[in-house]
C-alpha positions as CSV (number, residue, x, y, z in Angstrom):
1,X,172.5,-162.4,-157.2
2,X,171.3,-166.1,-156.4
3,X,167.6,-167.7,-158.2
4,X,165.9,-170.2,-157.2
5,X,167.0,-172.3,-160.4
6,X,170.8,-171.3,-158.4
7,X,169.6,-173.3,-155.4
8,X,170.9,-176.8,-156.7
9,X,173.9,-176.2,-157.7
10,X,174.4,-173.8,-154.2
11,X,174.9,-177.4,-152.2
12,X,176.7,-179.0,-154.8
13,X,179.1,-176.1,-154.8
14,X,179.2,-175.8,-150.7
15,X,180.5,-179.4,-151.1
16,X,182.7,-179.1,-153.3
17,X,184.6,-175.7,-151.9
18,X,184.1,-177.3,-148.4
19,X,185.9,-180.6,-149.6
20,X,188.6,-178.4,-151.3
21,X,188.7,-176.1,-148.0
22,X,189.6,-179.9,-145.5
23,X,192.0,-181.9,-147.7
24,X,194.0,-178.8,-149.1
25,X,196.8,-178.6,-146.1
26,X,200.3,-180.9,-147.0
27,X,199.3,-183.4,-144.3
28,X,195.4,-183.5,-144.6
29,X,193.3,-186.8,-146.0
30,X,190.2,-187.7,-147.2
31,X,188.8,-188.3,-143.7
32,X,189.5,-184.7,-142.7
33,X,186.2,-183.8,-145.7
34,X,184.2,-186.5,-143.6
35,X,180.3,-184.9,-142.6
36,X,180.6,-184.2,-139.1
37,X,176.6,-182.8,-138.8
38,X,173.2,-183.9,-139.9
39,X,171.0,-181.1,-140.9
40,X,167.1,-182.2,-141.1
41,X,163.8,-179.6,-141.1
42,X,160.5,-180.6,-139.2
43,X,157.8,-178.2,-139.5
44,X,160.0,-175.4,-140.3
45,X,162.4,-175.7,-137.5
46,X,165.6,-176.8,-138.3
47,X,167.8,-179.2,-136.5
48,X,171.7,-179.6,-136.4
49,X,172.5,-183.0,-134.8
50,X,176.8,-183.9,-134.2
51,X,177.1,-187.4,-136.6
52,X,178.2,-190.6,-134.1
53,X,181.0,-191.4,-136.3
54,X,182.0,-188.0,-136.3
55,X,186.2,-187.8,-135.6
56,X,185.8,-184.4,-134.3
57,X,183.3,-183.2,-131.7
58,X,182.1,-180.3,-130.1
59,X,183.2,-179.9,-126.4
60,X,185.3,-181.4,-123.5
61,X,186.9,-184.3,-124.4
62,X,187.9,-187.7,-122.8
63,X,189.8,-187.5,-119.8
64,X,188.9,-183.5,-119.4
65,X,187.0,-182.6,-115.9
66,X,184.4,-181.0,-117.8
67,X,183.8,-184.6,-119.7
68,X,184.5,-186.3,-116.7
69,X,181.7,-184.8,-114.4
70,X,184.5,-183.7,-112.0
């Protein structure tokens, strides 16, 4: 069962088994445990905005129709 005294050490551990999760394949690097998402609350509503210097994206990529407009 999770306390509120729990709640720090939640995100440190999030981070740390998410970090563990990326870079734990043979072929995987530091840059694969890069943040890929901001995550910011304004007046109770939360927001998930993609990072710009995110390697991997959400959705059609360059040179796909779909990204294209075609």
């Amino acid at each position: 069962m999770s306390t509120q005294n729990d709640t720090a050490n939640d995100g440190e551990d999030f981070d740390a088994n998410r970090h563990d999760q990326l870079t734990s394949a043979p072929e995987s690097t530091e840059a694969d445990a890069a943040p890929r998402i901001d995550v910011s609350e304004h007046d109770g509503t939360t927001r998930i905005d993609i990072r710009d210097d995110a390697e991997v994206r959400p959705g059609a990529g360059p040179g796909m129709p779909e990204a294209d407009g075609e």
